[in-house]
N, C-alpha and C positions, 0 to 999 in steps of 0.2 A: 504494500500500500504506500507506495513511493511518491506521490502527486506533490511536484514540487513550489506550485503556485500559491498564493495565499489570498487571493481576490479578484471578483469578478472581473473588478478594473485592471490589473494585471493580463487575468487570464484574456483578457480583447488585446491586450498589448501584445504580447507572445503570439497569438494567431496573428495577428497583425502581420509581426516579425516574420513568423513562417512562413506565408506566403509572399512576402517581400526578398525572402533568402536572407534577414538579418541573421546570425548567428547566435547562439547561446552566452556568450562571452561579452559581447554589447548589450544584450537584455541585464545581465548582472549587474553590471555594470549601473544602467540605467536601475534597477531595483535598488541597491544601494541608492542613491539620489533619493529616489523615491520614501526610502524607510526612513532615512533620515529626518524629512521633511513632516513623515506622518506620526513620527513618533512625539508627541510632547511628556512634559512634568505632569504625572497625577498626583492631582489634590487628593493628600489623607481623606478618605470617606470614613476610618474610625481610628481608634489610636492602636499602634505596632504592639502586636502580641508576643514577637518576638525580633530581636536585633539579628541585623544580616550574618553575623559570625555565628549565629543560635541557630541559623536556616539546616537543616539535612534534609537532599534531594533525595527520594529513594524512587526508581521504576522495580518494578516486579514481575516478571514473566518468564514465559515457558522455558527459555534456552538462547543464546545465540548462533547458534551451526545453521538454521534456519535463516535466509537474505530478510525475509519479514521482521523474524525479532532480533535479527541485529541493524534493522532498519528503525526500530525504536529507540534503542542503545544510543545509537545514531544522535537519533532527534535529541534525549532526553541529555545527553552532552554536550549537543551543541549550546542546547538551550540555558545548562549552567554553566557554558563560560560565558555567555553573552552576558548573563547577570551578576559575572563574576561570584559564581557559587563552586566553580569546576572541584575545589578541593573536598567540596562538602554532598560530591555526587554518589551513591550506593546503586549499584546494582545487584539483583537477588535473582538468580537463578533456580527455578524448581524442577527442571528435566521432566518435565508432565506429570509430577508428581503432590494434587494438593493437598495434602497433609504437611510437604515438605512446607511449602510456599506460606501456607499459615503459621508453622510452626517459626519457619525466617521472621515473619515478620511481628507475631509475639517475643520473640528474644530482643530481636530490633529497639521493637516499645517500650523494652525497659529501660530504657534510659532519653532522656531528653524527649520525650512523647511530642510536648505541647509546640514540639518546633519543626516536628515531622512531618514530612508530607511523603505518602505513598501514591503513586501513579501504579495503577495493577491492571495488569492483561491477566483475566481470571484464567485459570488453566483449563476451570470447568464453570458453567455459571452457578454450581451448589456453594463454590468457595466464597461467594461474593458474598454472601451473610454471615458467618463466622469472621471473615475478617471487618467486614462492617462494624462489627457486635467489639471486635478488640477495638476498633478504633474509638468507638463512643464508651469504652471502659478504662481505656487508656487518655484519652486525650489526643492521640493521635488525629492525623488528616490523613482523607482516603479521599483519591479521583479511581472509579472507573469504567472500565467500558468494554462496548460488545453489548451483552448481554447480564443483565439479572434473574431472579426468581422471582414468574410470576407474583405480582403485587405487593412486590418489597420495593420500595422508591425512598431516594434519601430524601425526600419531604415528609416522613412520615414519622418524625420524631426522629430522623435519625442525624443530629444537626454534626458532626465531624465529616458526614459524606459529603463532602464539599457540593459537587456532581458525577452524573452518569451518561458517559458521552457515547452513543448507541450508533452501532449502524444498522442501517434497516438492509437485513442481509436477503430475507425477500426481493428486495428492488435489484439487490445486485446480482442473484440469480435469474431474475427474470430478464435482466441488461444481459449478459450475456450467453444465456440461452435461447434468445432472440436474434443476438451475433450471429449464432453456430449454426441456426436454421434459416436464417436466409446466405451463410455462405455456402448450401448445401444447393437452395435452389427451394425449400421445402420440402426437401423427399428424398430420403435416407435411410440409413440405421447409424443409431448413435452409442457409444459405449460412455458410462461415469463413476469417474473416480471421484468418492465422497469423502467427507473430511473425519474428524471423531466423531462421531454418531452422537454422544450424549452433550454434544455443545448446542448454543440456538443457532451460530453462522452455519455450520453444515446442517442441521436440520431444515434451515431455511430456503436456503441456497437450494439445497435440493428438490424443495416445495415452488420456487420460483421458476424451477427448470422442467416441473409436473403440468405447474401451470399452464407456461409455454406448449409444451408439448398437448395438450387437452386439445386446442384451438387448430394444430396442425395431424389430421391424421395423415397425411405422408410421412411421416416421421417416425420410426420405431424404436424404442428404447432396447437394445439386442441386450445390454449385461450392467450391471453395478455394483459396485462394491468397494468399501472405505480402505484407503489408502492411509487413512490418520495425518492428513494434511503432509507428507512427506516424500521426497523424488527416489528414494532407495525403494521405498515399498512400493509405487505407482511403478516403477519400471520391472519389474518381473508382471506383474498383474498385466499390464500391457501387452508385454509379449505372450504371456498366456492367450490373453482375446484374440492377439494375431495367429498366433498358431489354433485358434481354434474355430475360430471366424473367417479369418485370412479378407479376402476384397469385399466381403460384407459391408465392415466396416467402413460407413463415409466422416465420421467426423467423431472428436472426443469432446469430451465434457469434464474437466475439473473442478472441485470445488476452491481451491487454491491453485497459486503460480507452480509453487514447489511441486505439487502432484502433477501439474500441466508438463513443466518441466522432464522430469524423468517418463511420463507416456511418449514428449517428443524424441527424448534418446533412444526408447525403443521403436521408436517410426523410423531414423536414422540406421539403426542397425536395419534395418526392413527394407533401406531405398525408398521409405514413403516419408520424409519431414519436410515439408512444403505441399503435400499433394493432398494432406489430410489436415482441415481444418480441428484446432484447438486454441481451444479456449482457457481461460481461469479468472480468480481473483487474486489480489492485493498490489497490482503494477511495478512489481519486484524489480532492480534492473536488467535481471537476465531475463525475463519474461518481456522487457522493450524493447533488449535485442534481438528476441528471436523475433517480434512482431515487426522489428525493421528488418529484419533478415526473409521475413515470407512464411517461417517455420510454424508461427502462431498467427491466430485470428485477429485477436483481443484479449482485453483484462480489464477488472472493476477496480479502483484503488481509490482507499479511503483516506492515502498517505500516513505512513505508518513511523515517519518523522514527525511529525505533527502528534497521530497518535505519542508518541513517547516524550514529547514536552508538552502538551498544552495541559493536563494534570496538576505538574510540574509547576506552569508558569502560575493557574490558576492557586496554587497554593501559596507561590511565596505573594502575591496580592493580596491575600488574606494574611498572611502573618503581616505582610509591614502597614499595616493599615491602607491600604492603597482600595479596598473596594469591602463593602461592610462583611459581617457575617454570612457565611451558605446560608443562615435557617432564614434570613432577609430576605433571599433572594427570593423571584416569581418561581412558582414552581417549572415553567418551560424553560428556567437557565438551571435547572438543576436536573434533568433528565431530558435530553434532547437529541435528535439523528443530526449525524452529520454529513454533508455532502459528499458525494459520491461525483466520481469522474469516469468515463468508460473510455479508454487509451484502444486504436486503433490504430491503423499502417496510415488514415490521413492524420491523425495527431500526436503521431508518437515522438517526433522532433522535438515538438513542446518540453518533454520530459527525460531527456537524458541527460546524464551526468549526474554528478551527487549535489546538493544542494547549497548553498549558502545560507550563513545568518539574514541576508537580505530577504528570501525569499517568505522566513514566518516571522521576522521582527514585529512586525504591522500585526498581527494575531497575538503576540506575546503579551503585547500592552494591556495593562489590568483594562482601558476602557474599550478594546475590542475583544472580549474571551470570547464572545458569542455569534461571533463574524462568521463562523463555518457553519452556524445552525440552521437545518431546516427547519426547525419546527421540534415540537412536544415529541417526546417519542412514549408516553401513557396515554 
Protein backbone atom coordinates (compact mmCIF):
# COMPACT_ATOMS: atom_id res chain seq x y z
CA UNK A 1 0.00 0.00 0.00
CA UNK A 2 2.66 2.37 -1.25
CA UNK A 3 0.57 5.49 -2.72
CA UNK A 4 2.87 8.20 -2.50
CA UNK A 5 0.66 11.32 -2.93
CA UNK A 6 -0.86 13.06 -0.19
CA UNK A 7 -3.68 15.25 -1.88
CA UNK A 8 -6.07 15.68 -4.34
CA UNK A 9 -4.35 18.92 -5.28
CA UNK A 10 -1.10 17.10 -5.65
CA UNK A 11 -2.43 14.18 -7.19
CA UNK A 12 -3.98 16.66 -10.54
CA UNK A 13 -0.23 17.86 -10.38
CA UNK A 14 1.40 14.51 -10.83
CA UNK A 15 -1.14 13.42 -13.61
CA UNK A 16 -0.51 16.62 -14.84
CA UNK A 17 3.21 15.93 -14.95
CA UNK A 18 2.69 12.50 -16.47
CA UNK A 19 1.30 13.34 -19.27
CA UNK A 20 3.43 16.21 -19.93
CA UNK A 21 6.68 13.78 -19.46
CA UNK A 22 7.76 15.94 -16.24
CA UNK A 23 9.71 13.43 -14.24
CA UNK A 24 9.57 12.38 -10.75
CA UNK A 25 12.56 14.25 -9.42
CA UNK A 26 10.85 17.97 -10.55
CA UNK A 27 7.50 16.99 -8.88
CA UNK A 28 9.76 16.53 -5.55
CA UNK A 29 11.08 18.91 -5.83
CA UNK A 30 8.03 21.05 -6.49
CA UNK A 31 6.31 19.03 -3.30
CA UNK A 32 8.91 20.24 -1.13
CA UNK A 33 7.89 24.00 -2.03
CA UNK A 34 4.67 23.18 -1.77
CA UNK A 35 4.95 21.58 2.11
CA UNK A 36 6.67 24.06 3.09
CA UNK A 37 4.29 26.64 2.33
CA UNK A 38 1.20 24.58 3.71
CA UNK A 39 2.79 23.80 6.75
CA UNK A 40 2.03 26.59 9.52
CA UNK A 41 2.42 26.91 13.69
CA UNK A 42 -0.46 25.06 15.49
CA UNK A 43 -2.09 26.90 18.06
CA UNK A 44 -2.09 24.62 21.42
CA UNK A 45 -5.95 23.54 21.31
CA UNK A 46 -5.07 22.08 25.04
CA UNK A 47 -2.06 22.09 27.36
CA UNK A 48 1.03 19.39 26.50
CA UNK A 49 0.55 16.19 28.25
CA UNK A 50 3.64 15.25 27.68
CA UNK A 51 7.36 17.13 26.73
CA UNK A 52 8.98 16.08 23.25
CA UNK A 53 11.88 14.09 25.05
CA UNK A 54 8.71 12.02 27.05
CA UNK A 55 7.38 11.22 23.27
CA UNK A 56 7.89 7.09 22.47
CA UNK A 57 6.86 6.39 18.82
CA UNK A 58 5.83 2.64 18.91
CA UNK A 59 4.38 0.87 15.31
CA UNK A 60 3.39 -2.69 15.97
CA UNK A 61 2.91 -5.37 13.38
CA UNK A 62 3.19 -8.59 11.75
CA UNK A 63 6.84 -8.79 10.40
CA UNK A 64 9.03 -6.86 8.10
CA UNK A 65 10.35 -9.71 5.32
CA UNK A 66 6.89 -8.75 3.84
CA UNK A 67 7.51 -5.15 1.01
CA UNK A 68 3.93 -4.09 2.87
CA UNK A 69 5.19 -4.07 6.52
CA UNK A 70 8.24 -2.90 5.93
CA UNK A 71 6.59 -0.27 3.88
CA UNK A 72 5.08 0.84 7.26
CA UNK A 73 8.59 0.69 9.09
CA UNK A 74 9.18 2.91 6.28
CA UNK A 75 6.42 5.54 6.95
CA UNK A 76 6.59 5.32 10.75
CA UNK A 77 10.60 6.41 10.55
CA UNK A 78 10.34 8.64 8.27
CA UNK A 79 7.78 10.39 10.11
CA UNK A 80 9.82 10.50 13.52
CA UNK A 81 12.73 12.05 12.03
CA UNK A 82 10.68 14.75 10.49
CA UNK A 83 9.43 15.44 14.11
CA UNK A 84 12.67 14.89 15.29
CA UNK A 85 11.56 11.98 17.57
CA UNK A 86 13.87 9.29 15.28
CA UNK A 87 15.69 8.28 18.72
CA UNK A 88 12.57 7.80 20.43
CA UNK A 89 11.04 5.39 17.45
CA UNK A 90 10.08 1.34 18.76
CA UNK A 91 9.26 -1.16 16.41
CA UNK A 92 7.57 -4.53 17.63
CA UNK A 93 7.47 -7.23 15.70
CA UNK A 94 4.88 -10.28 16.40
CA UNK A 95 5.65 -12.90 13.21
CA UNK A 96 1.80 -13.55 13.12
CA UNK A 97 1.62 -14.24 16.38
CA UNK A 98 -1.13 -12.34 18.75
CA UNK A 99 -0.50 -13.28 21.89
CA UNK A 100 3.11 -12.26 21.18
CA UNK A 101 2.07 -8.71 19.82
CA UNK A 102 -0.12 -8.04 23.02
CA UNK A 103 2.16 -9.42 25.33
CA UNK A 104 5.01 -6.76 23.56
CA UNK A 105 3.02 -4.33 24.07
CA UNK A 106 1.82 -4.83 27.96
CA UNK A 107 5.76 -5.03 28.82
CA UNK A 108 6.20 -1.98 26.64
CA UNK A 109 3.40 -0.17 29.04
CA UNK A 110 5.08 -0.51 31.93
CA UNK A 111 6.89 2.08 31.86
CA UNK A 112 6.36 5.78 30.60
CA UNK A 113 2.41 4.62 29.57
CA UNK A 114 1.10 8.30 29.44
CA UNK A 115 3.77 9.22 26.65
CA UNK A 116 3.07 6.23 24.48
CA UNK A 117 1.66 6.16 21.46
CA UNK A 118 1.02 2.62 19.76
CA UNK A 119 0.37 2.63 15.89
CA UNK A 120 -0.91 -1.32 15.55
CA UNK A 121 -1.43 -3.25 12.23
CA UNK A 122 -3.62 -5.85 14.32
CA UNK A 123 -2.39 -9.29 13.24
CA UNK A 124 -5.81 -10.50 13.77
CA UNK A 125 -8.85 -8.08 14.33
CA UNK A 126 -9.72 -10.23 17.91
CA UNK A 127 -6.31 -8.44 19.20
CA UNK A 128 -7.68 -5.10 18.77
CA UNK A 129 -9.65 -5.25 22.14
CA UNK A 130 -7.33 -6.79 24.48
CA UNK A 131 -4.91 -4.22 23.43
CA UNK A 132 -7.49 -1.48 23.46
CA UNK A 133 -8.44 -2.66 27.01
CA UNK A 134 -4.22 -2.27 28.13
CA UNK A 135 -4.27 1.00 26.66
CA UNK A 136 -7.36 2.50 28.60
CA UNK A 137 -5.77 0.49 31.88
CA UNK A 138 -2.47 1.63 31.37
CA UNK A 139 -2.80 5.15 30.06
CA UNK A 140 -1.24 4.22 27.02
CA UNK A 141 -2.22 5.73 23.35
CA UNK A 142 -3.53 3.21 20.76
CA UNK A 143 -4.18 4.28 16.74
CA UNK A 144 -5.54 1.49 14.79
CA UNK A 145 -6.40 0.06 11.65
CA UNK A 146 -7.93 -2.23 9.06
CA UNK A 147 -10.33 -3.64 10.96
CA UNK A 148 -12.02 -4.07 14.48
CA UNK A 149 -14.72 -6.27 16.32
CA UNK A 150 -17.97 -5.85 15.31
CA UNK A 151 -19.22 -2.86 17.51
CA UNK A 152 -16.37 -2.17 19.45
CA UNK A 153 -15.55 1.69 18.38
CA UNK A 154 -13.19 3.99 20.32
CA UNK A 155 -16.13 6.37 20.95
CA UNK A 156 -17.42 4.11 23.18
CA UNK A 157 -15.89 4.94 26.34
CA UNK A 158 -12.80 3.81 25.03
CA UNK A 159 -11.04 7.55 25.34
CA UNK A 160 -6.95 6.22 24.92
CA UNK A 161 -8.08 4.93 21.36
CA UNK A 162 -7.09 7.94 19.96
CA UNK A 163 -8.73 6.53 16.35
CA UNK A 164 -9.41 3.61 13.82
CA UNK A 165 -8.22 4.27 10.56
CA UNK A 166 -10.26 1.59 8.22
CA UNK A 167 -10.07 0.42 4.86
CA UNK A 168 -13.07 -0.41 3.27
CA UNK A 169 -11.55 -3.78 1.83
CA UNK A 170 -14.90 -4.56 0.00
CA UNK A 171 -14.29 -1.56 -2.29
CA UNK A 172 -10.92 -2.78 -2.99
CA UNK A 173 -11.80 -6.04 -3.94
CA UNK A 174 -14.41 -5.06 -5.86
CA UNK A 175 -11.65 -2.38 -7.65
CA UNK A 176 -9.83 -4.88 -8.75
CA UNK A 177 -11.82 -7.61 -9.55
CA UNK A 178 -13.43 -5.44 -11.89
CA UNK A 179 -9.75 -4.82 -13.30
CA UNK A 180 -9.20 -8.63 -13.86
CA UNK A 181 -12.79 -9.01 -15.67
CA UNK A 182 -12.69 -6.77 -18.15
CA UNK A 183 -8.82 -7.41 -18.95
CA UNK A 184 -10.22 -10.88 -19.79
CA UNK A 185 -12.96 -9.43 -22.09
CA UNK A 186 -15.66 -10.91 -19.50
CA UNK A 187 -15.27 -14.40 -20.05
CA UNK A 188 -12.99 -16.63 -18.40
CA UNK A 189 -11.80 -18.88 -15.79
CA UNK A 190 -10.27 -17.37 -12.91
CA UNK A 191 -8.07 -18.90 -10.02
CA UNK A 192 -7.64 -16.92 -6.12
CA UNK A 193 -5.33 -16.63 -3.92
CA UNK A 194 -6.86 -15.47 -0.46
CA UNK A 195 -5.22 -13.87 2.25
CA UNK A 196 -5.60 -15.38 6.23
CA UNK A 197 -9.13 -16.21 6.29
CA UNK A 198 -9.81 -15.00 9.86
CA UNK A 199 -8.97 -11.39 9.05
CA UNK A 200 -11.83 -8.79 7.74
CA UNK A 201 -9.25 -7.60 4.54
CA UNK A 202 -9.28 -11.11 3.18
CA UNK A 203 -12.67 -11.99 4.10
CA UNK A 204 -13.68 -8.95 2.28
CA UNK A 205 -11.74 -8.66 -0.48
CA UNK A 206 -12.99 -11.88 -1.37
CA UNK A 207 -16.63 -10.99 -0.94
CA UNK A 208 -15.87 -7.91 -3.36
CA UNK A 209 -14.48 -10.38 -5.98
CA UNK A 210 -18.18 -12.72 -5.26
CA UNK A 211 -19.80 -9.77 -5.85
CA UNK A 212 -18.19 -8.95 -9.05
CA UNK A 213 -18.24 -12.06 -10.32
CA UNK A 214 -22.46 -12.43 -9.51
CA UNK A 215 -23.09 -9.79 -12.40
CA UNK A 216 -20.74 -11.44 -14.87
CA UNK A 217 -21.65 -15.16 -15.74
CA UNK A 218 -18.99 -15.49 -18.34
CA UNK A 219 -16.73 -15.78 -15.76
CA UNK A 220 -15.99 -18.89 -13.66
CA UNK A 221 -14.21 -19.19 -10.44
CA UNK A 222 -12.04 -22.63 -11.53
CA UNK A 223 -10.19 -22.91 -7.65
CA UNK A 224 -9.35 -20.89 -4.38
CA UNK A 225 -7.42 -21.10 -1.62
CA UNK A 226 -5.58 -18.99 1.18
CA UNK A 227 -2.00 -18.25 0.58
CA UNK A 228 -1.98 -16.26 4.14
CA UNK A 229 -1.11 -13.14 2.37
CA UNK A 230 2.56 -14.58 1.37
CA UNK A 231 4.74 -15.16 -2.28
CA UNK A 232 6.41 -18.47 -0.89
CA UNK A 233 3.16 -20.15 -0.32
CA UNK A 234 1.18 -18.44 -3.50
CA UNK A 235 3.99 -19.84 -5.74
CA UNK A 236 3.68 -23.74 -5.30
CA UNK A 237 -0.28 -23.38 -5.16
CA UNK A 238 0.20 -21.79 -8.56
CA UNK A 239 1.92 -24.06 -10.15
CA UNK A 240 -0.29 -26.77 -8.76
CA UNK A 241 -3.49 -24.85 -10.70
CA UNK A 242 -1.04 -25.00 -13.63
CA UNK A 243 -0.40 -28.24 -13.75
CA UNK A 244 -3.72 -29.18 -13.08
CA UNK A 245 -5.77 -26.66 -15.19
CA UNK A 246 -2.95 -25.88 -17.60
CA UNK A 247 -4.67 -23.08 -20.43
CA UNK A 248 -7.87 -23.05 -18.52
CA UNK A 249 -6.75 -20.61 -16.80
CA UNK A 250 -7.35 -16.90 -18.09
CA UNK A 251 -6.52 -14.61 -15.28
CA UNK A 252 -5.45 -14.68 -11.27
CA UNK A 253 -6.88 -13.17 -8.41
CA UNK A 254 -4.86 -12.17 -5.34
CA UNK A 255 -5.97 -10.83 -2.38
CA UNK A 256 -2.41 -9.02 -1.66
CA UNK A 257 0.62 -7.87 -3.85
CA UNK A 258 2.98 -10.44 -2.11
CA UNK A 259 0.44 -13.43 -3.16
CA UNK A 260 0.13 -11.79 -6.67
CA UNK A 261 3.72 -11.64 -6.70
CA UNK A 262 4.81 -15.27 -6.34
CA UNK A 263 1.57 -16.63 -8.79
CA UNK A 264 3.43 -14.25 -11.35
CA UNK A 265 6.95 -16.26 -10.66
CA UNK A 266 5.16 -19.31 -11.27
CA UNK A 267 3.48 -17.93 -14.66
CA UNK A 268 7.21 -17.02 -15.42
CA UNK A 269 8.56 -20.59 -14.96
CA UNK A 270 5.33 -21.52 -17.31
CA UNK A 271 6.37 -18.81 -20.23
CA UNK A 272 2.88 -17.31 -19.25
CA UNK A 273 3.99 -13.73 -17.11
CA UNK A 274 2.59 -11.15 -19.32
CA UNK A 275 -0.13 -13.26 -21.01
CA UNK A 276 -2.09 -13.88 -17.93
CA UNK A 277 -3.76 -11.00 -16.29
CA UNK A 278 -3.18 -10.57 -12.21
CA UNK A 279 -4.18 -8.67 -10.19
CA UNK A 280 -3.73 -7.63 -6.01
CA UNK A 281 -3.67 -5.35 -3.28
CA UNK A 282 -1.44 -2.92 -1.23
CA UNK A 283 0.75 -1.04 -4.53
CA UNK A 284 3.86 -2.77 -3.16
CA UNK A 285 6.93 -1.54 -5.31
CA UNK A 286 7.49 -4.75 -6.88
CA UNK A 287 3.88 -5.07 -7.64
CA UNK A 288 4.53 -1.30 -9.85
CA UNK A 289 7.06 -2.80 -11.45
CA UNK A 290 5.62 -5.65 -12.61
CA UNK A 291 2.60 -3.51 -13.79
CA UNK A 292 5.14 -1.28 -15.65
CA UNK A 293 6.61 -4.39 -16.98
CA UNK A 294 3.15 -5.97 -18.51
CA UNK A 295 3.41 -8.82 -15.80
CA UNK A 296 0.54 -7.46 -13.67
CA UNK A 297 -2.95 -5.91 -14.29
CA UNK A 298 -3.24 -3.64 -11.25
CA UNK A 299 -3.39 -3.05 -7.58
CA UNK A 300 -5.46 -1.30 -4.78
CA UNK A 301 -3.03 0.79 -2.37
CA UNK A 302 -4.07 2.39 0.71
CA UNK A 303 -0.39 3.56 1.16
CA UNK A 304 1.10 1.62 3.61
CA UNK A 305 3.68 4.65 4.57
CA UNK A 306 1.13 6.74 5.43
CA UNK A 307 -0.47 3.76 7.08
CA UNK A 308 2.74 3.53 9.41
CA UNK A 309 2.91 7.27 10.56
CA UNK A 310 -0.34 8.89 10.51
CA UNK A 311 -1.04 6.83 14.06
CA UNK A 312 2.01 8.14 14.97
CA UNK A 313 1.61 11.62 13.97
CA UNK A 314 -1.88 11.72 15.22
CA UNK A 315 -0.41 10.81 18.78
CA UNK A 316 2.27 13.17 19.30
CA UNK A 317 -0.74 16.04 18.50
CA UNK A 318 -2.31 14.85 21.34
CA UNK A 319 0.55 14.73 23.75
CA UNK A 320 1.88 18.38 22.87
CA UNK A 321 -1.32 19.89 23.12
CA UNK A 322 -1.47 20.70 19.47
CA UNK A 323 -5.33 19.39 18.89
CA UNK A 324 -7.66 18.45 22.07
CA UNK A 325 -8.58 15.07 23.58
CA UNK A 326 -9.68 11.69 21.17
CA UNK A 327 -12.96 11.53 23.53
CA UNK A 328 -13.55 15.43 21.96
CA UNK A 329 -13.33 14.59 18.93
CA UNK A 330 -16.63 13.83 16.35
CA UNK A 331 -17.06 10.40 16.21
CA UNK A 332 -16.24 10.40 12.10
CA UNK A 333 -12.59 11.46 13.17
CA UNK A 334 -12.30 8.62 15.35
CA UNK A 335 -13.36 5.72 13.16
CA UNK A 336 -13.02 6.51 9.48
CA UNK A 337 -12.04 4.69 5.70
CA UNK A 338 -9.60 5.95 4.15
CA UNK A 339 -8.85 6.56 0.58
CA UNK A 340 -8.08 4.14 -1.66
CA UNK A 341 -6.01 4.60 -5.04
CA UNK A 342 -6.21 1.73 -7.92
CA UNK A 343 -2.54 1.87 -9.62
CA UNK A 344 -2.79 0.79 -13.32
CA UNK A 345 -0.09 0.47 -16.44
CA UNK A 346 -1.93 4.24 -17.37
CA UNK A 347 -0.96 5.44 -13.68
CA UNK A 348 1.68 3.62 -12.53
CA UNK A 349 4.52 6.49 -13.21
CA UNK A 350 2.72 8.48 -10.73
CA UNK A 351 4.05 6.07 -8.09
CA UNK A 352 7.42 4.89 -8.22
CA UNK A 353 10.36 5.34 -6.36
CA UNK A 354 10.39 5.52 -2.49
CA UNK A 355 8.83 8.50 -1.09
CA UNK A 356 9.96 11.66 0.53
CA UNK A 357 9.09 13.66 3.78
CA UNK A 358 7.51 16.16 1.18
CA UNK A 359 5.09 13.96 -0.09
CA UNK A 360 2.93 13.35 3.60
CA UNK A 361 4.38 16.58 5.50
CA UNK A 362 0.82 18.22 4.55
CA UNK A 363 -1.12 15.10 6.38
CA UNK A 364 1.21 15.17 9.29
CA UNK A 365 0.17 18.51 10.44
CA UNK A 366 -2.08 18.19 13.62
CA UNK A 367 -4.78 20.41 11.50
CA UNK A 368 -4.82 18.20 8.55
CA UNK A 369 -5.00 14.23 10.39
CA UNK A 370 -8.40 13.93 8.44
CA UNK A 371 -7.29 14.90 4.96
CA UNK A 372 -7.29 11.15 3.73
CA UNK A 373 -10.82 10.49 5.04
CA UNK A 374 -13.68 9.38 3.25
CA UNK A 375 -16.10 9.29 5.53
CA UNK A 376 -17.46 7.22 8.88
CA UNK A 377 -16.42 3.91 8.58
CA UNK A 378 -19.74 2.65 11.54
Amino acid sequence: MTTHLATDEVDRLAMAMATSGLGRTWFSQAAVAAGLLLLTASVSAAPPLCQPSEIRLVNSMREIAQPYHADLDKGGRLFAKWAGLEKQYVLQLNQGDSDKQLTLMRALSSTNARCTVFNVEPNADLVVRPMVETANRTGTWIVTHWAHPAGFRPFDGNDQWIAHVAVNSLDAGVAISRRLVDAIGGKGAIVALQGRLDTDPAQKRFAGLMQVLKDKPGVQLLDRQSANWDRTTAFPIMRTWLAKYGNRISAVWAANDDMALGAIEALRAAGLAGKVPVVGVDGIPEAIDAIEKGEMTATVSSDAYYQGSIGLAMGVCVLTGKVPLPKTWPNEQRDFYLRLREISKDTVKLYKGEPSVSAYAEDWDCANLWKRSTGKAY
